[in-house]
C-alpha positions, -999 to +999 in steps of 0.1 A: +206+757-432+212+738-400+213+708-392+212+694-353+216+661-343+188+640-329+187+625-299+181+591-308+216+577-323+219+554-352+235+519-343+269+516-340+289+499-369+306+489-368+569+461-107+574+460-080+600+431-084+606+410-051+641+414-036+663+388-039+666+357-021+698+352+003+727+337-013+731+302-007+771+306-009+768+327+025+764+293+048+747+303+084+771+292+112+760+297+148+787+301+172+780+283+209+794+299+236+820+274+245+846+273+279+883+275+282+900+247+268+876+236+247+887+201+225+857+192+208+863+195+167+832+206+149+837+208+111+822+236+088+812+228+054+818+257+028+815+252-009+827+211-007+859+225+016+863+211+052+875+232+076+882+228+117+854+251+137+886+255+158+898+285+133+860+300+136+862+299+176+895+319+168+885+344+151+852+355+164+874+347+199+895+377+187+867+399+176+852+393+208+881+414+223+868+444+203+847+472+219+813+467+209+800+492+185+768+515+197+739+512+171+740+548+175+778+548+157+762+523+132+734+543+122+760+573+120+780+550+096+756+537+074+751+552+036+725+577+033+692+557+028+677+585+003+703+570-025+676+537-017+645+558-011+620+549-039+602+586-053+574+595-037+542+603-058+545+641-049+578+639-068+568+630-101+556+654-121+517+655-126+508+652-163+492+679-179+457+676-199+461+691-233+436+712-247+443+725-282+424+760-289+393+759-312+402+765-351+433+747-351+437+727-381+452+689-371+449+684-405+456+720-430+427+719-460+442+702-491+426+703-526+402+720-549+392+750-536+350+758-533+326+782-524+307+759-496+308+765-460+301+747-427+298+758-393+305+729-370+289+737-329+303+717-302+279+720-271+292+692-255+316+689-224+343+673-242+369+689-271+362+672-303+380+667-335+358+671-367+369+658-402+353+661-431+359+632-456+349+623-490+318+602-496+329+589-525+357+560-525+381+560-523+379+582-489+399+607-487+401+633-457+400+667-462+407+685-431+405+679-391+399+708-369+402+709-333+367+723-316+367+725-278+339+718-254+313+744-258+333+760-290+323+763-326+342+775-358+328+778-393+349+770-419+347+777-460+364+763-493+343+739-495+340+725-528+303+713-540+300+675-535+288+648-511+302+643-482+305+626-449+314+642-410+331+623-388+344+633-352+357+624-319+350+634-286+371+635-257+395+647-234+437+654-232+446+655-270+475+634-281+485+651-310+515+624-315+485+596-317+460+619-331+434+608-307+422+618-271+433+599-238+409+598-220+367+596-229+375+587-264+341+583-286+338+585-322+309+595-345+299+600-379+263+623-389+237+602-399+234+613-436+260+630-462+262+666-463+260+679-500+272+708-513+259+728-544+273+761-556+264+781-590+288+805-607+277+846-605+259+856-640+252+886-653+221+888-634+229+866-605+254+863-579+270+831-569+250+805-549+266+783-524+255+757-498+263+768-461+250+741-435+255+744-398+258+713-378+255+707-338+280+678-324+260+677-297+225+658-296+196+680-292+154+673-287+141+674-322+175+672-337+173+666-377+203+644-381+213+614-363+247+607-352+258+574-355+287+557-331+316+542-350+346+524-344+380+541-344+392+525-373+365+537-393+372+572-382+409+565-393+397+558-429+412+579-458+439+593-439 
């Protein structure tokens, strides 16, 4: 039996910091070119503390005396600006999309063990996720299995009962989050998948539901998907 989804979906349900300012305890003092024997006092204030300008005038009278320096010989001393140099963009390394191959179980099968099996196609462009989760409640999830874009896997032990299909769509799997970065969407098919299965006889073999299910939405699809929230897709974890 298969089962395609339609296209007309059910209703949802559902630094850069700024460099620092110039200490205030670093007072600006401009130095006027004065003349030989020069009387005039002018005081400098520094932290409350008076002091004569005539000490100033001294010193920068004896630095004056010094061979000026080239800027070539203070470029040459300077520290190496690529300690400073903020990493450029080609520097960092690019991260990585991850992709997990089709059939691998996020979640391992748990529980009873059945006859029943479903074959889940994923025609779209984005990897999904697919669970498989009880319809009665409490919820409980069965399995997750990764499907890529344009993958499908069938899977079997399925025990007979109701049940509901959930799955995500996306891209870049975050298999610490279990959900996809970017292009997330979640859905859940439109009805509950049921599951018969009869035990062989004498004169009959075993019968057992297999259904095959298309994530993707098709023309003249026979089941609806509906859009949920993520939460909902969480449930019964």
């Amino acid at each position: 039996m298969t089962i395609q989804l339609g296209t007309a979906a059910l209703p949802a349900q559902a630094a850069h910091s700024s460099p620092p300012a110039a200490s205030s305890a670093a007072p600006a003092f401009n130095m006027i070119a004065g003349q030989p024997g020069l009387t005039r006092l002018i005081v400098w204030a520094i932290g409350g503390t008076l002091l004569l300008a005539g000490v100033a005038v001294w010193v920068a009278a004896k630095r004056s005396n010094r061979e000026p320096v080239s800027p070539a010989r203070v470029a040459a001393s300077a520290p190496s600006s690529s300690f400073w140099a903020p990493v450029a963009p080609q520097d960092i390394p690019a991260h990585e999309a991850l992709s997990l191959p089709t059939g691998t179980w996020i979640l391992r099968p748990h529980g009873a063990r059945g006859r029943g099996v479903l074959k889940v196609q994923n025609g779209s462009d984005l990897d999904s996720a697919v669970r498989l989760v009880t319809a009665a409640t409490p919820r409980k999830v069965l399995w997750t299995l990764y499907i890529r874009a344009h993958g499908e896997k069938e899977t079997g032990g399925i025990v007979a009962g109701s049940y509901l299909l959930r799955f995500t769509l996306g891209e870049d799997w975050d298999a610490e989050g279990g959900r996809f970065r970017e292009k997330a969407e979640f859905y859940q098919a439109g009805q509950q998948l049921g599951f018969t299965e009869r035990e062989p006889t004498e004169n009959e073999g075993a019968e057992y539901t297999e259904l095959t299910v298309t994530l993707h939405e098709m023309l003249g699809g026979n089941l609806p998907r509906m859009p949920i929230t993520e939460a909902l897709f969480n449930e019964g974890q």
